[in-house]
C-alpha positions as CSV (number, residue, x, y, z in Angstrom):
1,X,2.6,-11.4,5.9
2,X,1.8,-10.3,2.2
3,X,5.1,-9.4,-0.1
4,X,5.4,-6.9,-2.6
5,X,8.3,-7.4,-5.4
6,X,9.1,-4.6,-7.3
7,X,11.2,-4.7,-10.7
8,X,14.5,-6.7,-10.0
9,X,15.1,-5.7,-6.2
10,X,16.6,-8.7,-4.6
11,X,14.8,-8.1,-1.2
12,X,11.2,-8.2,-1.6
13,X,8.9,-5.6,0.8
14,X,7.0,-7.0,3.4
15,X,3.6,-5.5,4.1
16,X,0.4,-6.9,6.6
17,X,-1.9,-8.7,4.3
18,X,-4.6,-6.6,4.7
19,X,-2.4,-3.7,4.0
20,X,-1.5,-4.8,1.2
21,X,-4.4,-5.6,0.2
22,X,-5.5,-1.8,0.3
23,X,-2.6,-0.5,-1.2
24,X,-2.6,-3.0,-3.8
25,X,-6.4,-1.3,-5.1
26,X,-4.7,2.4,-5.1
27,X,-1.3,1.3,-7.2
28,X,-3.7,-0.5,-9.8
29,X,-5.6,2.8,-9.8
30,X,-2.8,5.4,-10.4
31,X,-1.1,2.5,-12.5
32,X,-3.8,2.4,-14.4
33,X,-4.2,6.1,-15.5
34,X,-0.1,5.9,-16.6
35,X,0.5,7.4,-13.1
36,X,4.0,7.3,-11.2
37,X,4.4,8.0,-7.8
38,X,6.2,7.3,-4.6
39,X,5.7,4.7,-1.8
40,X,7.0,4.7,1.3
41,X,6.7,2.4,4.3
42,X,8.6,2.1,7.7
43,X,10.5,-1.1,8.4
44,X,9.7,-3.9,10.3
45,X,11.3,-4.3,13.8
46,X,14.6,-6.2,13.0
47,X,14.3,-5.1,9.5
48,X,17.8,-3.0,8.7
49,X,16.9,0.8,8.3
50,X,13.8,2.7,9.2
51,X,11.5,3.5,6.6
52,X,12.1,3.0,2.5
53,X,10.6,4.5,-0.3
54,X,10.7,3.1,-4.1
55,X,9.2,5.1,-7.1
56,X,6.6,3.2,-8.5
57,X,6.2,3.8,-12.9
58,X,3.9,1.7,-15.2
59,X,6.9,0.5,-16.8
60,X,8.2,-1.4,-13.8
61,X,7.1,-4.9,-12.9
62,X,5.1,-5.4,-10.1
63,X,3.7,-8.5,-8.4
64,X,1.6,-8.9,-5.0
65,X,1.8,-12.0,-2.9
66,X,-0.5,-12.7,-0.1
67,X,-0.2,-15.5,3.4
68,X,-4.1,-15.7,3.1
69,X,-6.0,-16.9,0.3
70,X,-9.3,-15.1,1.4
71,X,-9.2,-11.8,0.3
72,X,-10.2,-9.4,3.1
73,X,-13.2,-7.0,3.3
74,X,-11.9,-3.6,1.9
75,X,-12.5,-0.1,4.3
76,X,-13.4,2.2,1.8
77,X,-12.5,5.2,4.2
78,X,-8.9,3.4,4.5
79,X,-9.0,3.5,0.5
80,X,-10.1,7.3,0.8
81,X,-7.6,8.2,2.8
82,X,-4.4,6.2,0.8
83,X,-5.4,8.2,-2.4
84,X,-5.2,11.6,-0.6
85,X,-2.3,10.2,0.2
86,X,-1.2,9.1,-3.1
87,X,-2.4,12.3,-5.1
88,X,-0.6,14.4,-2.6
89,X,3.5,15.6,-3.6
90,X,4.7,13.0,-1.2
91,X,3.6,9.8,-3.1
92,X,1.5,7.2,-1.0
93,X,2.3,6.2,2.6
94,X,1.1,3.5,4.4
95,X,-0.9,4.9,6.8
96,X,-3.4,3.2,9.5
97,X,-6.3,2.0,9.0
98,X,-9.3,4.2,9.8
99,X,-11.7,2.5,11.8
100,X,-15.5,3.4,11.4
101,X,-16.9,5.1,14.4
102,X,-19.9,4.6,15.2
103,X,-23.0,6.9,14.6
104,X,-24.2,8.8,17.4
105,X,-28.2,8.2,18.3
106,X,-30.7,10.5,17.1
């Protein structure tokens, strides 16, 4: 389970590693340009609430901690479809990864 601390929260947000991972590649990309946004997530099983949202800003410290040290093979179409996501008016939301499909024969 990878954690994402964002400015001085006291409760840090817990993400799948190779979520986080993804998402991680799309903030440093909209971060980058001087960017804000929103992120929103739903909540762990047991977690109080159902789903959160933070605004994310340039300004704000950020820092990405992962279980695995290996980092994992990035799904480009996953990547795709998180910055739709981001440059739409509802900010980024963690969404499921998009599996390839396989070609059909010729």
């Amino acid at each position: 389970m990878a954690t994402l601390y964002y400015g001085n929260a006291v409760e840090p947000i817990h993400i799948e590693d190779r979520a986080l991972a993804h998402l991680k590649i799309v903030i440093a990309t909209k971060l980058r340009r001087q960017e804000s946004f929103t992120l929103s997530w739903e909540h762990f099983e047991g977690e109080d609430g159902g789903r959160s949202t933070i605004w994310i800003h340039p300004s704000i410290p950020l820092r990405f901690t992962f279980e695995g040290t290996e980092s994992p093979q990035i799904n480009p179409r996953w990547i795709e479809k998180l910055m739709n996501s981001v440059n739409s008016t509802g900010g980024i939301a963690l969404v499921d990864e998009i599996l390839a499909t396989p070609e059909p024969d010729a």
